[in-house]
N, C-alpha and C positions, 0 to 999 in steps of 0.2 A: 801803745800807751797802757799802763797800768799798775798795780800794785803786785807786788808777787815776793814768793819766797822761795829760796833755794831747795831745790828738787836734786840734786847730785851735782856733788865735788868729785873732780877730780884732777889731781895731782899733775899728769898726764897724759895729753889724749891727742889724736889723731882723726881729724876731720873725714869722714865716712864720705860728707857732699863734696870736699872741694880740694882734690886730688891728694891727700892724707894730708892735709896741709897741718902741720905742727899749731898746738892750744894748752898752751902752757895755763895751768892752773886754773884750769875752766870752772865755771859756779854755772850749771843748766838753769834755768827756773822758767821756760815756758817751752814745751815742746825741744825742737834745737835749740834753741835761742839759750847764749850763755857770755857771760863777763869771763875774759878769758886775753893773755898774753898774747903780744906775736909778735915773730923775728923780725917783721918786715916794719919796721922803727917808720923809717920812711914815708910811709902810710898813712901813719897814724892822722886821723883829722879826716878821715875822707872814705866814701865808701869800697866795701871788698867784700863783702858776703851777704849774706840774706837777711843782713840785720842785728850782727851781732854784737856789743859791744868791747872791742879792742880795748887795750892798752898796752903799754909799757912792760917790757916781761917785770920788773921789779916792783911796778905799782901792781901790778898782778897777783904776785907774791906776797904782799903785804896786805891785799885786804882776802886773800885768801885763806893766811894766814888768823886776821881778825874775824871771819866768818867763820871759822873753824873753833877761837874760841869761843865767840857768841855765842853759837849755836844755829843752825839755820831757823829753827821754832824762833830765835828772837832778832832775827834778822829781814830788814822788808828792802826789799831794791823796785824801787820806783821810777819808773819809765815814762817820757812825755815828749809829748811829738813840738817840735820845732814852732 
């Protein structure tokens, strides 16, 4: 849980922990931890990594899109536990 701000975008990336597993238009902002696409549609709603939040390759795309033009200085992504 917490407040935080985008520490690195990227475009596309390739998961280092979890067998290169494709992270379509990742936004990092704590450590690993990143809002970030994936193929596996299927998925979505339920866990698969160490906490990172999924989405939709297209909802991915578009707010990656909108933090890019924000700017990550005026962008906060707020995190809270269940």
């Amino acid at each position: 849980s917490g407040r935080f701000r985008p520490q690195m975008m990227m475009r596309s990336y390739f998961s280092k922990k979890y067998y290169g597993s494709p992270m379509p238009h990742s936004i990092f902002f704590y450590y690993g931890f990143a809002i970030h696409g994936t193929n596996d549609i299927a998925r979505l709603g339920g866990p698969a990594s160490h906490g990172c939040v999924r989405l939709h390759p297209s909802n991915a795309a578009t707010l990656f899109a909108l933090v890019q033009r924000a700017g990550a200085a005026n962008t906060d992504i707020v995190i809270s536990g269940w």
